[in-house]
C-alpha positions as CSV (number, residue, x, y, z in Angstrom):
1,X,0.0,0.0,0.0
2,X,3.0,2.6,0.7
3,X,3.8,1.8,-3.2
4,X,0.0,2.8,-4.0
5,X,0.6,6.2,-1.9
6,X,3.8,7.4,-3.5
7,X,2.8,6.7,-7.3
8,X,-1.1,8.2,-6.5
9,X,0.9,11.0,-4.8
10,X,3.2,12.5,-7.1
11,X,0.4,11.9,-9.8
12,X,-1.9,14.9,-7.5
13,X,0.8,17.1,-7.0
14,X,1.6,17.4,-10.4
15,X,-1.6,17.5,-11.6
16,X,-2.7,19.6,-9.2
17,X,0.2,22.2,-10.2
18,X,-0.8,22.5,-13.9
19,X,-4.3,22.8,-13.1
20,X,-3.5,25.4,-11.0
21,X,-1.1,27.0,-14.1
22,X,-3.7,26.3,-15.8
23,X,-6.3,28.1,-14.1
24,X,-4.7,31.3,-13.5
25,X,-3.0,31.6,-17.4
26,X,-5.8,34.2,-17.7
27,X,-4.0,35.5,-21.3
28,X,-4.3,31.6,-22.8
29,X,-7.1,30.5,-20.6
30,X,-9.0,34.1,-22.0
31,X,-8.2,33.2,-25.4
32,X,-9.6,29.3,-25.5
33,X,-12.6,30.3,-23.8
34,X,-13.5,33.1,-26.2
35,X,-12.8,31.0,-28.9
36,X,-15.1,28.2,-27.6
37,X,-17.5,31.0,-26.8
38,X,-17.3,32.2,-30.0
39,X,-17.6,28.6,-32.0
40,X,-21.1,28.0,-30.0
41,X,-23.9,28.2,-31.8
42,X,-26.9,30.7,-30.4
43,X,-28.6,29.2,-28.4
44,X,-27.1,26.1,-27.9
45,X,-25.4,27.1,-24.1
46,X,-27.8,27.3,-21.3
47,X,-25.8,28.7,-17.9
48,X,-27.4,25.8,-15.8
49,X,-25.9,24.2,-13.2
50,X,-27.6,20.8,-13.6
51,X,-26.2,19.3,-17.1
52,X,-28.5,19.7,-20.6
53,X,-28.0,16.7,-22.1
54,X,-29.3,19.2,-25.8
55,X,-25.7,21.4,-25.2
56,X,-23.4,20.1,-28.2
57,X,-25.7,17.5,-29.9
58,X,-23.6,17.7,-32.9
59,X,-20.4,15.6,-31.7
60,X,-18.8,17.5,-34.9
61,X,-19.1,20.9,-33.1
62,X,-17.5,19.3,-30.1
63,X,-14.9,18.2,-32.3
64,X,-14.0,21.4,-33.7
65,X,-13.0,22.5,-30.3
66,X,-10.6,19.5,-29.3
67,X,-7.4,21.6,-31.1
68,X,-8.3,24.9,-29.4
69,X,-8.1,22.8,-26.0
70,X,-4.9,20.3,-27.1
71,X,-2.9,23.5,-28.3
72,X,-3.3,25.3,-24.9
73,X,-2.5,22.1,-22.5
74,X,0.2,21.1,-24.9
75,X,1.7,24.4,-24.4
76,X,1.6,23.5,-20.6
77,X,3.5,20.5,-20.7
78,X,5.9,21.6,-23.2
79,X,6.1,23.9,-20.9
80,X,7.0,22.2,-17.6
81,X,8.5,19.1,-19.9
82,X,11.1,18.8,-16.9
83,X,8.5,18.4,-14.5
84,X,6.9,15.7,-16.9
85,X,10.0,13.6,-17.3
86,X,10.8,13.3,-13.7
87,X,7.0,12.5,-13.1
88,X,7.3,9.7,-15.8
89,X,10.6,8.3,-14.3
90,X,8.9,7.9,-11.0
91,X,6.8,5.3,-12.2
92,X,9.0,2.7,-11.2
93,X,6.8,0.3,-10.1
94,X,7.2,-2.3,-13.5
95,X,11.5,-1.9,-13.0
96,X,11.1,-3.0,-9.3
97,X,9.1,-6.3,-10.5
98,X,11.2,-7.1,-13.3
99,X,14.9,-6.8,-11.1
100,X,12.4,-9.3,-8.7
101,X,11.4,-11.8,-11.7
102,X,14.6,-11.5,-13.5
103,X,17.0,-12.7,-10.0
104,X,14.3,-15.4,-9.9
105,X,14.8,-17.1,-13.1
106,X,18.0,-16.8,-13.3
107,X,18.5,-20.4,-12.7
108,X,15.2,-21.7,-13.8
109,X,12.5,-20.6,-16.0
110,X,9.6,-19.4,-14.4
111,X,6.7,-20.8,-16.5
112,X,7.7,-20.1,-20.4
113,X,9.2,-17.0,-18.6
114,X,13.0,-16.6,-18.3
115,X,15.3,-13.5,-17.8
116,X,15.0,-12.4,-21.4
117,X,11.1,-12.4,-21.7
118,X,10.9,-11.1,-18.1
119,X,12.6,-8.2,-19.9
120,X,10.5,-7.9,-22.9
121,X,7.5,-8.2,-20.7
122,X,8.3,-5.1,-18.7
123,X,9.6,-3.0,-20.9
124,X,6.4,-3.5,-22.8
125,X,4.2,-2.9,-19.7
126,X,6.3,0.3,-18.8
127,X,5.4,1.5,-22.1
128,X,1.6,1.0,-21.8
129,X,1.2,2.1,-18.4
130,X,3.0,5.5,-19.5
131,X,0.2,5.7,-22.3
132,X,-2.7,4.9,-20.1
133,X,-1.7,6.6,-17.2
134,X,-4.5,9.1,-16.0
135,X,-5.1,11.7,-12.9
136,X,-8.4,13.0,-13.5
137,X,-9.8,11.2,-10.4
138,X,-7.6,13.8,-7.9
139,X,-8.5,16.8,-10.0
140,X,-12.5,16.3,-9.9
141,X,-12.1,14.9,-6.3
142,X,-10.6,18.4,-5.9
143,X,-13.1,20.6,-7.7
144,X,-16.0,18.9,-6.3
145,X,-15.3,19.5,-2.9
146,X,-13.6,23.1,-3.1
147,X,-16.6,24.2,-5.6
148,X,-14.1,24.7,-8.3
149,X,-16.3,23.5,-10.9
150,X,-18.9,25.5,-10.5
151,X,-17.4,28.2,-12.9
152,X,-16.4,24.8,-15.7
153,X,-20.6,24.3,-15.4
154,X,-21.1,27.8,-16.7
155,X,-18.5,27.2,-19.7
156,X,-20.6,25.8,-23.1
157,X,-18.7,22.7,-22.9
158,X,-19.3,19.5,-20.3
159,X,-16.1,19.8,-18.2
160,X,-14.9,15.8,-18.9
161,X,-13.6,17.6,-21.9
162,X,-11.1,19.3,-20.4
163,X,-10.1,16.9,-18.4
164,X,-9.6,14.8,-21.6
165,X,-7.6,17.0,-23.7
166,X,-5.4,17.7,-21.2
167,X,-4.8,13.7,-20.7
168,X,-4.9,13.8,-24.4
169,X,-1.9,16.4,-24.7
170,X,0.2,14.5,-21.7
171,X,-0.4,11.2,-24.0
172,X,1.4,13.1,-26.9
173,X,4.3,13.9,-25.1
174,X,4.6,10.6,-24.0
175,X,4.8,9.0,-26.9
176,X,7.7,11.4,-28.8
177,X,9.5,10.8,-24.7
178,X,9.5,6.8,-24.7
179,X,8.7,5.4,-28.3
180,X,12.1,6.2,-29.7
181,X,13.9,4.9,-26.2
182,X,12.3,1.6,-26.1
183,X,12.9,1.1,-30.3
184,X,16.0,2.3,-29.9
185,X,16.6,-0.5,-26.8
186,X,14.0,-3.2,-29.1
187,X,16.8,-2.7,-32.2
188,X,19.8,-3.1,-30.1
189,X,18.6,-6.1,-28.3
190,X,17.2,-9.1,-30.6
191,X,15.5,-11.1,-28.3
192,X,13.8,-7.8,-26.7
193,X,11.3,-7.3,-30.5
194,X,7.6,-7.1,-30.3
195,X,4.7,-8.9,-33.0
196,X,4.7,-7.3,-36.3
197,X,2.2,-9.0,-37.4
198,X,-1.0,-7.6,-39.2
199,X,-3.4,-8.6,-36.5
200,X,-0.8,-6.9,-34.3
201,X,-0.7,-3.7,-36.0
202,X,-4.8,-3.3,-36.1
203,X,-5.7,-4.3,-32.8
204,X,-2.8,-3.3,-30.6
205,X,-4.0,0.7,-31.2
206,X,-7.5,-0.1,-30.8
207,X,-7.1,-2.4,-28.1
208,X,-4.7,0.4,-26.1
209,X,-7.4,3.2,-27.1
210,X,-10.0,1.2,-25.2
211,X,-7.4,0.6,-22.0
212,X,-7.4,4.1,-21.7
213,X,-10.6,5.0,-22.1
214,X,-11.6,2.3,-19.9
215,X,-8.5,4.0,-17.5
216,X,-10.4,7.4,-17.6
217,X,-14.0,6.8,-17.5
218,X,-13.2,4.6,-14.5
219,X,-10.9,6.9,-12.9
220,X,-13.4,10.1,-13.6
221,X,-16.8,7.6,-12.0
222,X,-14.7,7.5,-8.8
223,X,-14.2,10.9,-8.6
224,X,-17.8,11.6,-9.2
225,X,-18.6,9.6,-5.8
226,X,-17.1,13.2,-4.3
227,X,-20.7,14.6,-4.7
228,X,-21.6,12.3,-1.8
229,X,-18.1,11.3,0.1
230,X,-15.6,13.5,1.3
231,X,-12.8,11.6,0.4
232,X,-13.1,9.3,-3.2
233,X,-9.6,8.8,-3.2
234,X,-9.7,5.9,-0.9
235,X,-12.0,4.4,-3.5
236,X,-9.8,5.1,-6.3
237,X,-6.3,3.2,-4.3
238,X,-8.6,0.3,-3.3
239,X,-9.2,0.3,-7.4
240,X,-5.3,0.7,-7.9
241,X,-4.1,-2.3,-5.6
242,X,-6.9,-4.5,-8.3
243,X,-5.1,-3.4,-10.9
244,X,-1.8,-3.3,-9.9
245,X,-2.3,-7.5,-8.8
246,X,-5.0,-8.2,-11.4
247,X,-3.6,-6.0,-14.3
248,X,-0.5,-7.9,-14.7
249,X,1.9,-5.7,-12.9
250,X,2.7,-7.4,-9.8
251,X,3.2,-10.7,-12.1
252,X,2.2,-11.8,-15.9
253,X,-1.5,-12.8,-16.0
254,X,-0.6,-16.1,-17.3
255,X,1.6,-17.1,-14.5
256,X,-1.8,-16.7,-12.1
257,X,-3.1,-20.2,-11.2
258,X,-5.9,-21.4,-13.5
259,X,-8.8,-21.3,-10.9
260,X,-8.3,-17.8,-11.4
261,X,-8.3,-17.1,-15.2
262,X,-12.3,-16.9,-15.2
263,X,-11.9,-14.0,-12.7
264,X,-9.7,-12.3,-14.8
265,X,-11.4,-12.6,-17.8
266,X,-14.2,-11.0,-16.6
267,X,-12.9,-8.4,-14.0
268,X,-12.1,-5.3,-15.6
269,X,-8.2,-5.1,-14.4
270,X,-7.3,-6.9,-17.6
271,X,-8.5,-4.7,-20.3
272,X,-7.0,-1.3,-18.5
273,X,-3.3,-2.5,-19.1
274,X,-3.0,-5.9,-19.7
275,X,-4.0,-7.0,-22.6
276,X,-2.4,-4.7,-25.2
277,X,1.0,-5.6,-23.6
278,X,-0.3,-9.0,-24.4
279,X,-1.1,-7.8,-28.0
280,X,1.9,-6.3,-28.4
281,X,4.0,-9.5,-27.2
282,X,2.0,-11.3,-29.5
283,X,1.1,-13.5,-26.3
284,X,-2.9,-14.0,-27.6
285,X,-3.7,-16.1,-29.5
286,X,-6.3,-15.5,-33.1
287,X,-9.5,-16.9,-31.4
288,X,-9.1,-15.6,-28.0
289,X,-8.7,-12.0,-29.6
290,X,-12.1,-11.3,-30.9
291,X,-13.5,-12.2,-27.4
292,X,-10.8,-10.0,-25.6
293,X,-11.4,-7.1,-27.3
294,X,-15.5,-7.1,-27.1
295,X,-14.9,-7.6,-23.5
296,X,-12.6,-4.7,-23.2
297,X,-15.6,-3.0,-25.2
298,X,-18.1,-3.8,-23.3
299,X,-16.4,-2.8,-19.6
300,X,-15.7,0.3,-21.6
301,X,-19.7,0.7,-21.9
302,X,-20.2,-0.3,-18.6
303,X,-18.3,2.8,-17.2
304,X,-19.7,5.4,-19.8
305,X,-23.4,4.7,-18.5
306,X,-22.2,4.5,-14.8
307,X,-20.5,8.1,-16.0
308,X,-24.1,9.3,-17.2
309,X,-25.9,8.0,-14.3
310,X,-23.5,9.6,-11.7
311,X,-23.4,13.2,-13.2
312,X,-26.9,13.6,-13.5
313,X,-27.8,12.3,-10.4
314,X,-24.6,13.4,-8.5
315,X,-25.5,17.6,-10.3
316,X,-29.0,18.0,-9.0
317,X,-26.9,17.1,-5.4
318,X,-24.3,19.2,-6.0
319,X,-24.2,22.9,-4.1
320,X,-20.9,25.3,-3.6
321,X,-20.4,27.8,-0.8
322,X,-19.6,31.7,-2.8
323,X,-19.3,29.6,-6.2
């Protein structure tokens, strides 16, 4: 649990520090919000604090504003890129389990595992968990309770949004950070290359665009509990220990005993990081993939209406002091 603490942690700080950059940028923060202002169509915005579900009914309106917010966070972590790195190198959770698995094969294979797929394992978990790493549950926890979001209900845009684009933008930086580091290490090293195969290369995107998504919506129905508990966050690392032991962290999936495959085939653990490191090592096979990924699907459904049915209920709850 100490583990859980330090890596939840760092990740409020630091988002809490851009978000507070964020907020008080009036210059760039002026500027978006004009321009969303200006893209809205009359009478499309009503300044209600409970949510109208007829605000932005044309998802290619919403669209149109997803560069105006990527451009301004993207300036923000470009900004404090040093800040980013040492955040990212913190994650160190994947490099403490693979010096553990590694010592321990040394002399014998641990299932088809040995020291050099111990390796590729992790390297190709550190990479994922970068990619679907997400915060959002400490910001909305945050703005919830302090009443700072009263002011993102009066903005023509649902605040999961922002929250999104500014995941969005960290994702970006992400990938230009560790992509060429880990081909660069995949090149040098033989025995450390990932599937190329053509299955590979269509499902591995899709199947890590769903693991984040899943991450997010999860992540942002947890902090939504904060319209009726003062403190969320416990919910959230109770969720992190599952997916740190049932998301293949702690130990491969498939070196699990077998009474527990059922479990985690239908826990959602799995889909959040697992299986596109699984993808990606070419580790699943042609029939079980179809399966795998509608599963993935449908836990990604299962959060989106638990998203819909907490922010409309937990809004008509929700009150702020001088908001």
């Amino acid at each position: 649990m100490a583990t859980i603490h330090h890596d939840e942690t760092r990740s409020r700080s630091f988002s809490n520090f851009l978000t507070f950059y964020f907020d008080n940028r009036h210059n760039k923060t002026g500027t978006v919000f004009k321009k969303l202002t200006a893209t809205t169509k009359k009478g499309s915005f009503l300044p209600s604090l409970i949510y109208n579900p007829d605000r932005y009914t044309n998802m290619k309106h919403v669209l149109k504003l997803y560069p105006v917010l990527l451009k301004t966070y993207w300036q923000i972590v470009i900004e404090y890129r040093g800040s980013m790195i040492m955040w990212m190198l913190s994650n160190i959770m994947p490099l403490i389990m693979l010096v553990i698995w590694t010592s321990l094969a040394k002399s014998n294979p641990i299932g088809h595992y040995n020291s050099a797929e111990f390796v590729r394992y992790y390297l190709a978990l550190l990479l994922i968990r970068q990619l679907v790493t997400v915060w959002v549950v400490w910001d909305l926890d945050r703005e919830i309770r302090l009443g700072e979001l009263s002011h993102k209900l009066l903005k023509p845009l649902n605040p999961i949004h922002y929250h999104v684009a500014f995941n969005l933008a960290d994702k970006i930086f992400r990938l230009l950070t560790l992509v060429p580091i880990i081909f660069a290490i995949s090149l040098t090293s033989p025995k450390l290359h990932f599937s190329s195969s053509p299955i590979t290369i269509f499902c591995f995107p899709v199947s890590l665009a769903l693991a984040w998504s899943i991450r997010f919506i999860s992540q942002y129905c947890i902090g939504l509990f904060s319209f009726w508990i003062s403190h969320s966050i416990a919910i959230n690392e109770a969720f992190y220990a599952g997916l740190l032991m049932l998301g293949g962290v702690i130990a491969p999936l498939d070196l699990f005993p077998p009474e527990t495959t059922p479990l985690i085939k239908v826990l959602p653990f799995r889909y959040m990081l697992s299986l596109p490191v699984e993808i990606l090592l070419g580790q699943i096979g042609k029939s079980e993939l179809p399966e795998a990924l509608a599963i993935q699907s449908l836990w990604l459904a299962v959060f989106l209406f638990l998203y819909c049915l907490l922010w409309n209920k937990g809004l008509r709850k929700y009150s702020a002091v001088g908001a």
